[in-house]
N, C-alpha and C positions, 0 to 999 in steps of 0.2 A: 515946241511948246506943247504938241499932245503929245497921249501916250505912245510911245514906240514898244512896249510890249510886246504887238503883237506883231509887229513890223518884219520886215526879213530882212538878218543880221549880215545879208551879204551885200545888201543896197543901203544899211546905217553909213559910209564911205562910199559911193558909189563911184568915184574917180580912183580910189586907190584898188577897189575890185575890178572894175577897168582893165587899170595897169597890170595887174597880177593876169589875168585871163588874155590880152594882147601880150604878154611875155608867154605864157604857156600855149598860144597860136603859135607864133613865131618859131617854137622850139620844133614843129612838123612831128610831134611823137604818135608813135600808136597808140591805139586804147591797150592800158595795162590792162582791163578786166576781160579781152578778149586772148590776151598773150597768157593769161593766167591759163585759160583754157587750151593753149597751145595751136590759135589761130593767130593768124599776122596782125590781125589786130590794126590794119593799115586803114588810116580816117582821111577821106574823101573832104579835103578844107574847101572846097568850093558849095558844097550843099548846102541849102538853107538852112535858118533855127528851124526847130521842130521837126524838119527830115530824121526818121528814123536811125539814122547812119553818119548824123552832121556830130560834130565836136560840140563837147561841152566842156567845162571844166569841174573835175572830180575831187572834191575833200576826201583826201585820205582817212583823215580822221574827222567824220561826219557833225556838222556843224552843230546837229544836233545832240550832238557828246560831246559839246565842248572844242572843238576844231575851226582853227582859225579861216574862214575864207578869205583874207589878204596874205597868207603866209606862201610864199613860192615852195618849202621846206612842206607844205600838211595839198598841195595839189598835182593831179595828175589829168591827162589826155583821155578821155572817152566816148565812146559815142553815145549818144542820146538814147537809145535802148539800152543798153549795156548799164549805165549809171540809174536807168528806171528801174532795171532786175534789180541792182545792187541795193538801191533804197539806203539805209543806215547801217546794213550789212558791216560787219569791222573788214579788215583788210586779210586778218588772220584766219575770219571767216568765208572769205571766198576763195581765200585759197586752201583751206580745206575743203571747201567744195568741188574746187576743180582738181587739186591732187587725191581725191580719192577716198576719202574720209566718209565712210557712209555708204550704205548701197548702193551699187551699180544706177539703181532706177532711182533712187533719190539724186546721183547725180546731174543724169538727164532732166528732171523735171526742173532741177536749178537751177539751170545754168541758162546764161542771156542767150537771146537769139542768134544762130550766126546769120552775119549778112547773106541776106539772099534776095536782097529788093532787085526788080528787074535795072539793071543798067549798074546799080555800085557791086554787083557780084563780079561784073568782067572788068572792072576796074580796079576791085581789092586783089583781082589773082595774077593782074603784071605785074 
């Protein structure tokens, strides 16, 4: 009955957001935006929300441009810092970021954090 405006279009369905995010749990993937960078990319499914390093689930094509958050086809695996650097970033755009596109030192400043929290660093490198 009110405005949903202003609402977030990924809880307008929030049982079929749900489902799409328990399927992409399920699938155990790495974060793409850390493999972009040619880390393992390996996400620790036990950590809580809001842990640095836990899963989230990543619009490819950012909802904010029009990207569907129930599509299994437009979502990917990443961790919770990783998807904060990426922001609305396109996909095209981060991976020019990380293959090289741009000064050596623009690289680095772009690029997400690698894991290094005390205790998920010896558990992303078995």
């Amino acid at each position: 009955m009110g405005d949903r405006s202003g609402s977030n279009p990924r809880r307008a369905n929030g049982h079929r957001r749900d489902m799409v995010v328990r399927w992409l749990r399920s699938q155990g993937r790495p974060c793409w935006i850390c493999r972009e960078f040619g880390r393992s990319g390996v996400i620790d499914y036990t950590l809580p929300p809001g842990h640095p390093f836990s899963f989230e689930c990543d619009e490819l094509v950012p909802v904010s441009k029009g990207g569907s958050p129930f599509s299994r086809s437009n979502v990917d695996a990443a961790h919770r810092c990783c998807n904060q650097w990426r922001g609305n970033r396109s996909v095209d755009e981060v991976r020019r970021i990380a293959h090289g596109a741009g000064r050596k030192d623009e690289r680095l400043n772009a690029s997400p954090p690698a894991p290094s929290v005390r205790g998920v660093t010896s558990r992303l490198s078995d």
